[in-house]
C-alpha positions in Angstrom: -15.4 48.5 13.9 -13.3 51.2 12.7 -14.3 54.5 12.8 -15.1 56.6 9.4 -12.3 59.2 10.5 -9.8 55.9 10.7 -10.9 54.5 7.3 -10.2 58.0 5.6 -7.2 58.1 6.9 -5.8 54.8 6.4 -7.7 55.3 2.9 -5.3 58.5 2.2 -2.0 57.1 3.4 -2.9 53.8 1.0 -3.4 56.4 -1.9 0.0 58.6 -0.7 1.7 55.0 -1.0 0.5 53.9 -3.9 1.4 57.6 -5.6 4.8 57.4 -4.1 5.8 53.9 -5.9 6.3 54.8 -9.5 3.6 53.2 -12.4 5.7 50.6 -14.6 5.1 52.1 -18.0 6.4 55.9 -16.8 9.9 57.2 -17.3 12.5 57.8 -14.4 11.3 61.8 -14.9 7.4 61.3 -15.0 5.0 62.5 -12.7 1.4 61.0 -11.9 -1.1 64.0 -13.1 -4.0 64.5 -11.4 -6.8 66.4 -11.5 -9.3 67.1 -8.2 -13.3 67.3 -8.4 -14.0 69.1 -5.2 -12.0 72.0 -4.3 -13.0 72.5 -0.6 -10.7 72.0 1.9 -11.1 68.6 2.2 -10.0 68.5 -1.7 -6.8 71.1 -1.4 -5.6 68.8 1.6 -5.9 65.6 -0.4 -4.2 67.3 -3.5 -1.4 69.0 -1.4 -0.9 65.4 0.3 -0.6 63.8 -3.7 1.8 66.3 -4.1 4.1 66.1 -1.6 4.6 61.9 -2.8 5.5 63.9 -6.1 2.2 63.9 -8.1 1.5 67.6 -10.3 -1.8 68.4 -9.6 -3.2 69.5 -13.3 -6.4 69.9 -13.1 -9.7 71.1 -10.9 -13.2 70.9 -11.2 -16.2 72.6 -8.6 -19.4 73.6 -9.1 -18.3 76.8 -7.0 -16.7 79.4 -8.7 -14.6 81.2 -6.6 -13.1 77.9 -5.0 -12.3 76.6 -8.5 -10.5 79.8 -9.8 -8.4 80.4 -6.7 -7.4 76.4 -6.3 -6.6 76.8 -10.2 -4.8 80.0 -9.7 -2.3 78.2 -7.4 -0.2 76.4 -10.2 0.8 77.5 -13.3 -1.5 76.1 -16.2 -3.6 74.4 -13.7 -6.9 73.9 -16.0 -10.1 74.6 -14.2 -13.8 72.9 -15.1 -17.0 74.2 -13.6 -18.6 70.5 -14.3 -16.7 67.5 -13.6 -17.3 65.3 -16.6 -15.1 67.7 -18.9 -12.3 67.1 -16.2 -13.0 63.3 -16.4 -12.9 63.3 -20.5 -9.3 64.9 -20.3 -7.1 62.6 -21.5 -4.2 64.0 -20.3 -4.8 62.8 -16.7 -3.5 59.7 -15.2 -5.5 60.0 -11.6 -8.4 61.6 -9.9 -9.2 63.0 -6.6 -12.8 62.9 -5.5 -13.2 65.3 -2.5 -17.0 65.9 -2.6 -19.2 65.4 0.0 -20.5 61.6 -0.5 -23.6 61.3 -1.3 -21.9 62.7 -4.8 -18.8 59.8 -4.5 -20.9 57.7 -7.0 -22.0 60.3 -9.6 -18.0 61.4 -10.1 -16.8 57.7 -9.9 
């Protein structure tokens, strides 16, 4: 039985690999955009991570203020949401990042 530490982490490096093989229908020049609901650190690992496979991080939504305002602060035009379901209704976004803690997972999905 693996462990729930194990299951993240292969979970993560199945997302980093599946960010890092380009979509079909995007140009040689395209990046995945993304935006993150849960800007802990759990959330600004996972989004830093996405980015590094060449994703642009576009978006953030969090209940807490201060979190969501600095995370946004850290790109250039990096749109910020205090409730999740106006990140969701973006249509800009290609991809999501749920970081929150998991008895939420379900409501965001």
């Amino acid at each position: 039985m693996d462990s729930r530490r194990l299951f993240i982490g292969k979970l993560t490096g199945g997302i980093a690999g599946s960010l890092a093989v380009p979509a079909v229908s995007s140009g040689a020049g395209d990046r995945l955009r993304i935006g993150l609901i849960g800007a802990g650190e759990r959330g600004r690992q996972l989004c830093h991570e996405a980015e590094a496979c060449g994703a642009e991080c576009v978006a953030v939504a969090d209940v807490y203020r201060v979190r969501r305002e600095q995370f946004a602060a850290g790109a250039p035009g990096r749109k910020a949401y205090s409730d999740c379901r106006r990140l969701l209704d973006d249509p800009t976004l290609d991809a999501v990042l749920i970081a929150t803690p998991q008895h939420l997972h379900a409501d965001h999905f």
